[in-house]
C-alpha positions in Angstrom: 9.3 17.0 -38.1 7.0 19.1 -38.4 6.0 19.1 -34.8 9.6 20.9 -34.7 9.4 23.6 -37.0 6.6 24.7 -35.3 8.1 24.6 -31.8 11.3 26.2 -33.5 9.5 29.3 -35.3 7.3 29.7 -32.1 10.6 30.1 -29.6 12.2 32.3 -32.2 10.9 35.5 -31.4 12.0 37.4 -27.9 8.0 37.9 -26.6 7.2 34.2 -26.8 10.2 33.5 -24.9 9.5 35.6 -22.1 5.8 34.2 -22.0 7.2 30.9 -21.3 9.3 32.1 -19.0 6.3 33.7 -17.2 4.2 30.6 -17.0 7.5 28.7 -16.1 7.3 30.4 -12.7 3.9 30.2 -11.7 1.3 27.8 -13.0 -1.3 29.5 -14.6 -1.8 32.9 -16.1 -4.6 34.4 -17.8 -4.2 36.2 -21.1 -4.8 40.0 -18.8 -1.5 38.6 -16.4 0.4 37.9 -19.1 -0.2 41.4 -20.8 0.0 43.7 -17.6 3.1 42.0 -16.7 4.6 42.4 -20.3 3.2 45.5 -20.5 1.9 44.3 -23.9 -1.2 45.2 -25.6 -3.9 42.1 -24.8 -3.8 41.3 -28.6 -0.3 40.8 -28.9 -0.5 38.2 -25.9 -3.4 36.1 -27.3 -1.7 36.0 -30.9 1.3 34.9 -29.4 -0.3 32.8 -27.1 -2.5 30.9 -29.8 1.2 30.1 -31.6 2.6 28.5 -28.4 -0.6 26.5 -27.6 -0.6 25.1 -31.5 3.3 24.6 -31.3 2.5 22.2 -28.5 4.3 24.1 -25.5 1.2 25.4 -23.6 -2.1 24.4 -22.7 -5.2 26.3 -21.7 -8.2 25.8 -19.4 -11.5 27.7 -19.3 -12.6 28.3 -16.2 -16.2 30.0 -15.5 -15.1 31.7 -19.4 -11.6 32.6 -19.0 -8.9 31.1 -20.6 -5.8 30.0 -18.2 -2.6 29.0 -19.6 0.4 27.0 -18.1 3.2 25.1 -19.3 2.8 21.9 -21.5 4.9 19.2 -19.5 3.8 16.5 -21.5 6.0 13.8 -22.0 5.7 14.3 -25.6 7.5 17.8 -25.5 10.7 16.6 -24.0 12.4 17.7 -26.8 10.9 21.4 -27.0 12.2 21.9 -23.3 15.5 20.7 -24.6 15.5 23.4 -26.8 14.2 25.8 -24.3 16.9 25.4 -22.0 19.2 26.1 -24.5 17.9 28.6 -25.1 18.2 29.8 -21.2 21.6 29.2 -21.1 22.5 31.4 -23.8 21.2 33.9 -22.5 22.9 33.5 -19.1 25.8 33.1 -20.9 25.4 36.6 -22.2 25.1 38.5 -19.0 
């Protein structure tokens, strides 16, 4: 249960969101990506990077120092991409 919460507070605010969507279209991003294409300050992006990675819904890998994140596909989060596509669809809905 509380695997949930955390995936529920994590999705519920707007910049998380449209990280996931980010890394949902190409596989990995490093926390620089993420910011210039947010057009987010780089502190922002690793905070709310560090609150996806513990909710579970992405993963990182260092590379030669620098952190690359991607999706979590793990089995084990079926349930967060449940809710994740819900999430997509209301928002298609409301366009």
């Amino acid at each position: 249960m509380d695997n949930l919460i955390r995936i529920f507070k994590s999705v519920a605010n707007g910049k998380r969101v449209r990280m996931l969507n980010l890394l949902d279209r190409k596989s990995e991003r490093t926390i620089s990506d993420l910011a210039d294409e947010l057009r987010l300050p780089y502190q922002t992006v690793a905070r709310n990077l560090s609150i996806l990675s513990n909710a579970g819904l992405v993963k990182v890998r260092t590379h030669y120092g620098v952190a690359h994140y991607s999706i979590n596909r793990d089995e084990r989060q079926k349930y967060a991409w449940r809710i994740l596509a819900t999430i997509a669809d209301y928002y298609k809905e409301r366009k």
